[in-house]
N, C-alpha and C positions, 0 to 999 in steps of 0.2 A: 381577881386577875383572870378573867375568863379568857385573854387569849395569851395565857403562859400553856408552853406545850411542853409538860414531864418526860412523854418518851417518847421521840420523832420516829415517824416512820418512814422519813427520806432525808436525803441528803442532801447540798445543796446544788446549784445547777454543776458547779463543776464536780460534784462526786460523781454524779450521772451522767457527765462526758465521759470520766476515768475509767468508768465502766464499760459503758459502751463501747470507747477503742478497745480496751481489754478482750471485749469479744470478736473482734476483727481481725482475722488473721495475717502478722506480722508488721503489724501497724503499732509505734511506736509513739507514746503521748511526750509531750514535751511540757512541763507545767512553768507557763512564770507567773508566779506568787512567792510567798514566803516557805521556811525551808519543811516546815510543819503541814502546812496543806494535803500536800499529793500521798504521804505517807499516812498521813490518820484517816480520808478518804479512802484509799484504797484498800487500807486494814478494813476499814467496815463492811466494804462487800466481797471483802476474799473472804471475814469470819461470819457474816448475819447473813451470806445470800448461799445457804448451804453448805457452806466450805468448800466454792466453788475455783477456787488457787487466783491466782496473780495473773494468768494470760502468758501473753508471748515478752511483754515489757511491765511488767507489773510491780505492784507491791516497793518493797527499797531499793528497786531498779528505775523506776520511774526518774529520767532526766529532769530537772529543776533548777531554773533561776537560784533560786533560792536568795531572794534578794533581802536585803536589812534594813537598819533605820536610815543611813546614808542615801541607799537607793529611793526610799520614798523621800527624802526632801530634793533631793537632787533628780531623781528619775531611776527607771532601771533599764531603759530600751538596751542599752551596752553590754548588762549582765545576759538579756536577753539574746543578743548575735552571738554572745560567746557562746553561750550551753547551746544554742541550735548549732553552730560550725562543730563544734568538738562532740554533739548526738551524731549527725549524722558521718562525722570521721570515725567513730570509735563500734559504733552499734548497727548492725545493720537490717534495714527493713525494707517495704514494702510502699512504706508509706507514713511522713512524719506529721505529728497533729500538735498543733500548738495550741493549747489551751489558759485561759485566763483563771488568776484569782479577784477577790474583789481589791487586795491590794492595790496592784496594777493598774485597774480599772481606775479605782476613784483619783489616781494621779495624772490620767490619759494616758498610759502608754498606749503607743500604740504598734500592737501586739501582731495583730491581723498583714497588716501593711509591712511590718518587717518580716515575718512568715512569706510572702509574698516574695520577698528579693531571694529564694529558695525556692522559686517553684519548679525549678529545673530539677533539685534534689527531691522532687514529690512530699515538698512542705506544705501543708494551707495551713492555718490557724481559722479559731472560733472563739469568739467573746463568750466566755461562761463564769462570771461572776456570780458569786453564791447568790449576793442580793437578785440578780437576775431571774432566781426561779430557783425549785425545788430538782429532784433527780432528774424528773421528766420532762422537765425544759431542757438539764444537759443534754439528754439522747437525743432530742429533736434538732439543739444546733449542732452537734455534730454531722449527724447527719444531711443536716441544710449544705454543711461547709461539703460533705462528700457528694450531693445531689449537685450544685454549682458548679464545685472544681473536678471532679474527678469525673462521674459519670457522662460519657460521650453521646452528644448532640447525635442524632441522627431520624429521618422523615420515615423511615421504616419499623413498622411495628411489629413485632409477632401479636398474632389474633389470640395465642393462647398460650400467654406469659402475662404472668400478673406482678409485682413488686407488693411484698407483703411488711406493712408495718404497723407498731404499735404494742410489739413485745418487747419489753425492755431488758437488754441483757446484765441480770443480778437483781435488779429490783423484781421483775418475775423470776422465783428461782428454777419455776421449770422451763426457763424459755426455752433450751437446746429440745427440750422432751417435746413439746408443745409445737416446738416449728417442723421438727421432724416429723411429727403425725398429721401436721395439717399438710407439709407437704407431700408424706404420701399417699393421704385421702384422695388428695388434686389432680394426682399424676395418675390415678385410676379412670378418670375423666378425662386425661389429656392434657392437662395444665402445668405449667410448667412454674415453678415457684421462685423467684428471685427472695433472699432472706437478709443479706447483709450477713447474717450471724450462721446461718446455718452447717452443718457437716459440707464439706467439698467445696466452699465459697474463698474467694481470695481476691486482692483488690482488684489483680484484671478480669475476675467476672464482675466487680461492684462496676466496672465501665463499662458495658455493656447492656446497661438496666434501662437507657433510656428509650431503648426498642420493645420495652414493656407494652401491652393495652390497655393495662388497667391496674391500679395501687389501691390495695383492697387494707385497710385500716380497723383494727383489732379493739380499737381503744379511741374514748371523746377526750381523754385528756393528753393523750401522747402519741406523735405520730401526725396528728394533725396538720402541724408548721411544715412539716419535709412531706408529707403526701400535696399540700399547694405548691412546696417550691418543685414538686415535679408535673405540677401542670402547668406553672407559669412556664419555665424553663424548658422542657420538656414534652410539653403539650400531652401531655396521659391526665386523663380523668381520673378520681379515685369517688371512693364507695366508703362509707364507716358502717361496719357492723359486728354482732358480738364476737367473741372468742368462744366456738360453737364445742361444748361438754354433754358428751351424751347423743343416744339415735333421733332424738327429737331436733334440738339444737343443730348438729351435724349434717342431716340430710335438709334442714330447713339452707343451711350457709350453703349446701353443695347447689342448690336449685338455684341460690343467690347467685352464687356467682357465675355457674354456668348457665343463667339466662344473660346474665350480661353480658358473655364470652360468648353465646350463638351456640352451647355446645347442645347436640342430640336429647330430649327429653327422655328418650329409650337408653343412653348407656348412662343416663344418672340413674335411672331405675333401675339398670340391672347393677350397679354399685350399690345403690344404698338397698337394694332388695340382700346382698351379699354380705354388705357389714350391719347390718340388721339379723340378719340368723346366725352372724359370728357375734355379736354384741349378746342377744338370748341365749344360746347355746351356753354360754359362760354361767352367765348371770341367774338362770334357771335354777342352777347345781346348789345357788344358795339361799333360794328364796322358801321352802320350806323350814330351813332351819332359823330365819329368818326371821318366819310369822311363830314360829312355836317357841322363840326365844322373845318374842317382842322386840325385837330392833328396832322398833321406831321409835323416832324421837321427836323433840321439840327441838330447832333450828338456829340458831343464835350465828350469825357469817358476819365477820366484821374484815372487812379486805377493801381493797383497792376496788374500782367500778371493775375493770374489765375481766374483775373474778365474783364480786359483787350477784350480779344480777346471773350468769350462768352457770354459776352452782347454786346458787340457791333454785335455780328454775331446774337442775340435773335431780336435786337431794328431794324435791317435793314432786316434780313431773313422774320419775322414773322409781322412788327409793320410796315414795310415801312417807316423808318426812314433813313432819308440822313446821312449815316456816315462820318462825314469830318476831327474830329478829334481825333485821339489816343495818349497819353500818357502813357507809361510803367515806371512804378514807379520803380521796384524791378532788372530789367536785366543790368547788366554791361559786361558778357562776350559778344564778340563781335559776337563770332559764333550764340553760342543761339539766339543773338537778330537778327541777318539774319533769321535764321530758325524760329523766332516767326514773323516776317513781314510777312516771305513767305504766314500764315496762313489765313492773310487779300485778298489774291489774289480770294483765294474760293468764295467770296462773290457775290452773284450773284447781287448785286446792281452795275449799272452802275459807280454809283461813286465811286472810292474805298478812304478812308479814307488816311487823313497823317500819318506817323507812325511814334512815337518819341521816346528816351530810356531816358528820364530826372526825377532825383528824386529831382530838385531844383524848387522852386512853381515859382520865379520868370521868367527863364528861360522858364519854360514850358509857361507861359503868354505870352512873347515875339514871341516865333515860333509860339503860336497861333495865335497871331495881325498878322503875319508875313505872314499867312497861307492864308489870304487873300487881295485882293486888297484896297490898303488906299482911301480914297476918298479925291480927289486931287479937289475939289468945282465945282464938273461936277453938270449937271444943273440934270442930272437924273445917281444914284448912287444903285447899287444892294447889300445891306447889309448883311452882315452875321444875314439872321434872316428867319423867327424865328430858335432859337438857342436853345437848352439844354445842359446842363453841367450834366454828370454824374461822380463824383468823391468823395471826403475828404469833409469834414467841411473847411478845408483849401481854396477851391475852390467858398465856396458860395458870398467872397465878387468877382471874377472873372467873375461868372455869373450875379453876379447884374451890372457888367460894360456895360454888353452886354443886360440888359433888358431880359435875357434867362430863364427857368426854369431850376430849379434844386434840386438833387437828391445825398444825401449822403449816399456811399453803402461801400467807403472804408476809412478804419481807417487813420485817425482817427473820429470819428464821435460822436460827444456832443450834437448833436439838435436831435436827437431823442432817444426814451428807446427804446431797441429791450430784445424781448421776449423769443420767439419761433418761431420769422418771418424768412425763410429762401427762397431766390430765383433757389433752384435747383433743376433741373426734370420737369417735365409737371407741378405740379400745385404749384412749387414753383415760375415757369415762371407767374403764376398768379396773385402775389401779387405782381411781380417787375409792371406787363401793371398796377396793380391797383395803385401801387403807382407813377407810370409816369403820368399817366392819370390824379389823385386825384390832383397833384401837379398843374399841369392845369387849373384846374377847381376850384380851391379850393378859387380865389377870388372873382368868378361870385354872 
């Protein structure tokens, strides 16, 4: 049964809307499905995405249909006007989101269109049946439904505001950390960051985003859908490139986008000339103890793409880590995943890493065993070691096979709270060396 998946590591599309509202400030989900859905989706990424809480409407707060057997032979549009009249009398927000289960769907309700006689009460609805996609297809129709209805039309751009998408709120657990560093890197340069999710954003700034210049996109498999509906809609170009970890990564994104933006080739230089002696400064303090303890390692990164190829290019570029093995959780078209290997070539490490496209844990186990040579009782045998695993919660009993360290960066992830830690940019790259390192060290 090669396409049985033991341990998911997403959800389906409407866990991925659930979430996403969750991170929008005072934006309030309305689920019609059944009574079970919104409740065991939303456990998942209050407990596996850091223990990141419920939101502003979360968790056994979440408003629901909650429709029965009656409602699918007969319909549930009815259950549906009721929970949205009696959410928005009882609850108050910002902004109400009606979201689908596959329930619903496979009976036609229709969901969108009665969201709609409430657009006065700042209702939209989004079709996010599970069948319809995984987490990263929710994030992307939601957002579609907020790029549509909410963000306001207008022929005025600012020259140096970008709309940034592609970080997905819970499925990335560091998104908060991650968007905050990118947006401060930007604002050093001038740029002004629209995030959706980020600290100080609220829905009357999410309307206002259409005076963007450019939609700068994190991720090939998320973000995609709503960075077009804001060129169709909105007329902004967008850009895809990586989620930039580290001085190399970092000052490469800052050139990216401020050639696109027209910005001064001199104050990028005197930025990345500044987070470059703040980046070594740090990083210096530990690199003797470093070579004299042997830190390096052999590389093992099984994550999601958009963490995929920029740590493993941070851990081998910057840290001198043997990259041997990658897993790409999230890529199924065949092209993209050609053009996502291709990216492994750059590496200036001798070794270049295996490159796999598996979102099955088992599977991915096997090509690893596979990846190297078995030891067949030769008297003298060269081990996969020392080893690190960088991936899921999923992966930590994989690395304990191998006696390896390891490090959980992608969701799902339950063994640590994450905060405000975020790995991207110069001194986000400083907490990933600290927590490689730490993990190390941490039973001497």
């Amino acid at each position: 049964m090669s396409d049985f998946i033991e341990r998911s590591k997403f959800s389906c599309a409407l866990g991925g809307a659930l979430s996403t509202i969750a991170a929008i400030p005072r934006a309030v989900p309305i689920v019609h499905a059944s009574g079970g859905c919104a409740a065991a989706l939303s456990g998942t990424y209050n407990l596996s995405a850091g223990y990141r809480g419920v939101g502003y409407c979360g968790g056994n707060m979440i408003p629901t249909s909650n429709i029965s057997q009656s409602n699918i032979v007969f319909g549930g549009e009815d259950k549906l006007v009721g929970q949205i009249e009696s959410t928005i009398k009882y609850l108050k927000g910002d902004i109400y989101i009606v979201v689908t289960g596959c329930q619903t769907e496979m009976i036609g309700d229709d969901s969108v269109g009665i969201a709609s006689r409430y657009r006065e009460y700042n209702v939209i609805g989004a079709n996010t049946p599970g069948f319809k996609g995984n987490t990263l297809r929710g994030y992307d129709e939601v957002l579609d439904v907020l790029i549509r209805e909410i963000v306001e039309k207008t022929d005025k751009k600012d020259e140096r505001t970008i709309n940034l998408l592609g970080i997905v709120p819970g499925h990335d657990v560091f998104y908060r950390g991650n968007i905050a560093y990118i947006q401060e890197l930007l604002s050093k340069v001038g740029i002004k960051v629209n995030t959706f999710f980020g600290d100080g954003e609220s829905v009357e700034k999410i309307k206002s985003y259409g005076s963007a210049a450019l939609t700068v996109v994190l991720s090939v498999t998320a973000g995609q859908l709503a960075a077009k509906t804001f060129e169709t809609v909105h007329q902004i170009p967008y850009v895809t490139t990586e989620l930039p970890i580290g001085p190399k990564a970092s000052e490469k994104f800052l050139r990216f986008i401020g050639e696109k933006l027209g910005i001064e080739k001199k104050r990028i230089d005197t930025v990345v000339e500044e987070e470059i002696r703040y980046f070594y400064s740090y990083l210096e303090r530990i690199v003797d103890v470093a070579s004299d303890l042997d830190f390096q390692r052999y590389a093992v990164v099984i994550t999601d793409s958009y963490y995929a190829y920029p740590i493993t290019d941070f851990i081998s570029e910057e840290l001198g880590w043997i990259p041997h093995f990658v897993s790409v959780n999230d890529i199924h078209d065949r092209e993209i995943q050609e053009q996502y290997r291709k990216k492994f070539e750059g590496l200036t490490s001798v070794t270049k890493p295996q490159v796999i496209f598996e979102d099955k844990v088992g599977q991915t186990a096997k090509k690893l065993r596979a990846s190297w040579p078995y030891n067949n009782n030769q008297k003298y045998y060269d081990a996969l070691g020392p080893l690190f695993v960088i991936g899921s919660v999923v992966e930590r009993n994989l690395a304990a096979q191998y006696g390896a360290g390891f490090l959980s960066v992608a969701f799902p992830v339950s063994n640590r709270a994450v905060l405000n830690k975020g790995y991207a940019g110069f001194r986000g790259a400083l907490s990933l060396t600290e927590d490689l390192l730490s993990n190390l060290v941490v039973a001497r």
